[in-house]
C-alpha positions in Angstrom: -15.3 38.4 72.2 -15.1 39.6 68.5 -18.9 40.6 68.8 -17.9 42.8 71.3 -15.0 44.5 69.8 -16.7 47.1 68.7 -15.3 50.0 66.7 -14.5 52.9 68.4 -16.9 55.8 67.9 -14.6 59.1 66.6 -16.0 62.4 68.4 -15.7 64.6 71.0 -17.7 62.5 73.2 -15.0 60.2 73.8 -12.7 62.8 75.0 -11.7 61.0 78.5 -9.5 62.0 81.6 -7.8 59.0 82.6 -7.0 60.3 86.2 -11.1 60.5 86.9 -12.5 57.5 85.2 -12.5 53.6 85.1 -14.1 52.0 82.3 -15.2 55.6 80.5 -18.7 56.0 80.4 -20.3 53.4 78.7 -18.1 50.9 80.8 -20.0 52.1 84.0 -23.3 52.4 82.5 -22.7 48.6 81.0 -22.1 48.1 84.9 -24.9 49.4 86.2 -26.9 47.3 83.4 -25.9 44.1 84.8 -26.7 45.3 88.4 -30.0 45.7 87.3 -30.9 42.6 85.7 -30.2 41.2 88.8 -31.6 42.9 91.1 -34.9 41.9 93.1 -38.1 44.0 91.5 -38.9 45.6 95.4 -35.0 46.5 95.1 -35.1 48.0 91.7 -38.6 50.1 92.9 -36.7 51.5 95.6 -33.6 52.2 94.1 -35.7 53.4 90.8 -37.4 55.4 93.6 -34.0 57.1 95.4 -32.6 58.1 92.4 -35.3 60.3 91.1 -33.9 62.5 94.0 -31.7 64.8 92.6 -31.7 63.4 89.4 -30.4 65.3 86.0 -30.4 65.3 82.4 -27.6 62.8 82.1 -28.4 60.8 85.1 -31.9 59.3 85.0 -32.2 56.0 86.4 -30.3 53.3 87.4 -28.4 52.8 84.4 -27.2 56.5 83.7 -26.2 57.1 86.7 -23.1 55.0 86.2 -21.0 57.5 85.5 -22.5 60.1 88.3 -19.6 60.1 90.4 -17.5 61.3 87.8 -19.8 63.7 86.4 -19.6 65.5 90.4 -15.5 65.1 91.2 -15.1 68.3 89.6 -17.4 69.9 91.7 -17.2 67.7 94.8 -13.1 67.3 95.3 -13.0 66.0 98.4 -14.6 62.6 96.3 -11.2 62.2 94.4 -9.6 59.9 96.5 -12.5 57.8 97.1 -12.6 56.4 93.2 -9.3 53.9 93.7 -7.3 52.6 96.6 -3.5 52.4 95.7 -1.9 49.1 96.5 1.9 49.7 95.7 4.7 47.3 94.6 7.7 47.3 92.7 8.6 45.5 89.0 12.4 44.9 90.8 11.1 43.1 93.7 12.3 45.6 96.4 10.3 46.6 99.4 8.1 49.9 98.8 7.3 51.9 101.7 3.8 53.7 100.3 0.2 52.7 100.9 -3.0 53.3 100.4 -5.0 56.7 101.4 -7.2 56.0 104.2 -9.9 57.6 102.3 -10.3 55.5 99.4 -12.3 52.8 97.3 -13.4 50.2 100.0 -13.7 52.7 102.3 -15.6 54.5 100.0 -18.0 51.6 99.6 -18.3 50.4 103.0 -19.2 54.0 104.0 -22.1 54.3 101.6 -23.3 51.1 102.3 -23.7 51.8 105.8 -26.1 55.0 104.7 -27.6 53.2 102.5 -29.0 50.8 104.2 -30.1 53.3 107.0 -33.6 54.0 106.4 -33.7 56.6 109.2 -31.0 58.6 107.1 -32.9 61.2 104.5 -33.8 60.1 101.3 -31.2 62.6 99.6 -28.5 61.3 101.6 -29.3 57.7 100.7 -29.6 58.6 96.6 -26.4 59.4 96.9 -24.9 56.8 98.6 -26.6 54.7 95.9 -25.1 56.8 93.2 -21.6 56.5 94.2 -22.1 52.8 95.1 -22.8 52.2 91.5 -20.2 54.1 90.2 -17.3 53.2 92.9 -18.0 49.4 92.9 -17.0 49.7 88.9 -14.3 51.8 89.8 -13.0 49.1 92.2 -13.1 46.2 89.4 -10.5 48.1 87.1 -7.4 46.6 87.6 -5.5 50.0 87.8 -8.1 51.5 90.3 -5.9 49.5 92.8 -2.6 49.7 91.7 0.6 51.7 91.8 3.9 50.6 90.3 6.7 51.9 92.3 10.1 52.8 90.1 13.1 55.0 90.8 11.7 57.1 88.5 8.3 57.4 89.9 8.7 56.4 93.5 6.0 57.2 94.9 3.9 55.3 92.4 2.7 55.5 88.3 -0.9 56.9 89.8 -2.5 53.7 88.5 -0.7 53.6 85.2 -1.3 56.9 84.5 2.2 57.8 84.1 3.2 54.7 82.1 3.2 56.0 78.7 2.1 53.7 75.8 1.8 54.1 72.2 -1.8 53.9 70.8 -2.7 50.8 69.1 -4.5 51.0 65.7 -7.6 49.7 67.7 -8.1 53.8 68.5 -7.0 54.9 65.1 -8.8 58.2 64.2 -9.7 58.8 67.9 -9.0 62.9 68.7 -7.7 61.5 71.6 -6.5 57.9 71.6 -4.9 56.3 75.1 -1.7 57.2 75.8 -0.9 56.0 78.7 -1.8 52.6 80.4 -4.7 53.7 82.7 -6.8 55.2 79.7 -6.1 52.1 77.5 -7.7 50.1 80.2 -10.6 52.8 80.9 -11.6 51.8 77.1 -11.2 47.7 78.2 -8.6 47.8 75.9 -11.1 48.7 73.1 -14.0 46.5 74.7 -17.1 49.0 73.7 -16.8 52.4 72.4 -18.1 55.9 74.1 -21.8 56.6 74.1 -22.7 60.6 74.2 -24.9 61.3 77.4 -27.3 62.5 77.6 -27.8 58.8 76.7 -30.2 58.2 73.5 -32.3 55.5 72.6 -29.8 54.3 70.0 -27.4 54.6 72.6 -29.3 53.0 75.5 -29.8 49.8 73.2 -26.4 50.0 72.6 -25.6 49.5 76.2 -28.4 46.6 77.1 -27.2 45.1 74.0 -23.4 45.0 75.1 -24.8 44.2 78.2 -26.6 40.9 77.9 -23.9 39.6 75.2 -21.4 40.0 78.4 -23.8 38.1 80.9 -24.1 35.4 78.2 -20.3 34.8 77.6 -20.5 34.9 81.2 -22.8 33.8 83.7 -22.7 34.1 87.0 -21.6 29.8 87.4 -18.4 31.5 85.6 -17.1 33.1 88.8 -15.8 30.9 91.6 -16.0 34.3 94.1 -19.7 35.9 92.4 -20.6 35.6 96.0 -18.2 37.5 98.0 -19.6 41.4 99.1 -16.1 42.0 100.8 -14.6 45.0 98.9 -11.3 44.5 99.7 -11.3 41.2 98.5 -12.3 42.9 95.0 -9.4 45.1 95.5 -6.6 42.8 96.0 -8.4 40.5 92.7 -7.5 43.9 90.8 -4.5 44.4 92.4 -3.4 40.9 91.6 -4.5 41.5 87.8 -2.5 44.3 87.2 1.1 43.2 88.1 0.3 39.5 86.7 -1.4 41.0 83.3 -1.6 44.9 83.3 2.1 45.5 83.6 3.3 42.7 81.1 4.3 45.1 78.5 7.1 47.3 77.8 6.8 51.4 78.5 6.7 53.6 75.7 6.0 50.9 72.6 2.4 49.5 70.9 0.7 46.9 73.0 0.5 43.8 71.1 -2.5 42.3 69.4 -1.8 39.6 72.4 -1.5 42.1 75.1 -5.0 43.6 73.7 -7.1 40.6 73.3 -5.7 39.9 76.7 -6.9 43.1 77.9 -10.1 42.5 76.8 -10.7 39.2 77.7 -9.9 40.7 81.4 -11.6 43.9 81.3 -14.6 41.6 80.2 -14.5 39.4 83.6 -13.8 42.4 85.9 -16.6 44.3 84.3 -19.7 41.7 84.5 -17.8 40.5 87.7 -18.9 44.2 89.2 -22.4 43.9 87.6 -23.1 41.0 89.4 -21.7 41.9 92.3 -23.4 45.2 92.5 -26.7 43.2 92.0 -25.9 41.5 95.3 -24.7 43.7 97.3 -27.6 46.2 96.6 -30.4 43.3 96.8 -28.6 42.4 100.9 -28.8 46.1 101.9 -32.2 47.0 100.3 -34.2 44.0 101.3 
């Protein structure tokens, strides 16, 4: 894990909005990474091949595009609501009453898997489904993209820790913008890697592979007991569960502890190469 603690880059290219992202950038693109080291070479061609369609500066191939449906939400808002999926409960153990949208992340996911794997839908259309499958199955592995802790204060929900306010720990220290809340703390993996400016360099690109296959080492896929299963909402409720047994085990407005952080990592490291592997799968069954 130490190898991986990187330090933070200091720039504006780490400026973040927690209410749009999991995992920042570089989380998603690490993501994406994993995907593709698994994925079948006729698989890779084709998706290599969709996502030429449409493609931009900052999203190129398979691996830039991790962050695409992000880079669009301003643009596209109707997408919003498709990036998490809001399970709701309360700290005090009383009933809540809210649920999820019905447009959300496995919906999401399920939806674009069905166009994806459509070969009598238009090329356009299917590049991107791909692109938002690679971004939203990410999304759906942050612990806070399927959460929202119900309080008197908040009762209709924190909006996935984005309203729990935190005190940034050292680990961000000289950041323009360190995490102040719980959702951005976790966007950064609780300081797992460190932003990468897109259009992504070279420098930056090894810096991702690099991240990448250190993660895959630590843990390969025999790590998982579940590596197998394609069934989003069983990738929701994992989150879910990981947020009120971990996530939430600190109190508001203080500095996480060095405990709460390595913890944080040491999670945000399994949820992440978790979703790369996952997304390796899941594309190999519905391009084949």
């Amino acid at each position: 894990m130490r190898s991986l603690h990187r330090t933070l880059a200091i720039g504006a290219f780490v400026l973040v909005s927690a209410c749009s992202q999991a995992w920042i950038d570089t989380g998603h693109m690490i993501i994406a990474a994993i995907a593709q080291k698994n994925l079948k070479p006729n698989v890779l061609a084709e998706c290599e091949r969709l996502l030429k369609i449409g493609a931009d500066a900052k999203n190129t191939d398979f691996v830039t595009t991790g962050p695409w449906a992000d880079d669009v939400r301003r643009d596209r808002p109707e997408t919003g609501p498709w990036h998490y999926i809001d399970y709701h409960f309360r700290p005090d153990g009383k009933p809540t009453e809210n649920r999820p949208d019905a447009e959300n992340a496995v919906w999401a996911i399920e939806k674009f898997s069905a166009i994806l794997k459509d070969k009598s839908k238009p090329d356009a259309e299917r590049a991107d489904a791909l692109r938002f499958l690679i971004h939203f199955v990410g999304d759906i592995h942050q612990p806070l993209h399927a959460t929202a802790r119900d309080t008197d204060e908040h009762p209709k929900g924190d909006k996935g820790g984005n309203d729990f306010h935190i005190v940034a720990p050292d680990d961000f220290k000289g950041m323009s913008r360190p995490p102040r809340n719980l959702h951005s703390l976790w966007d950064f993996g609780g300081g797992l890697y460190h932003g990468e400016p897109r259009p992504l360099t070279d420098e930056g690109r090894g810096r991702v592979m690099t991240q990448a296959d250190s993660l895959m080492k630590q843990l390969p896929p025999k790590s998982f007991s579940a590596v197998a299963d394609l069934n989003p909402e069983d990738w929701a409720q994992e989150s879910f569960a990981a947020s009120k047994s971990v996530v939430y085990n600190l109190t508001e407005n203080t500095v996480p502890s060095a405990e709460y952080m390595a913890k944080a990592r040491e999670v945000s490291s399994r949820r992440i190469v978790l979703a790369g592997y996952r997304l390796g799968r899941l594309l190999n069954q519905l391009l084949k």
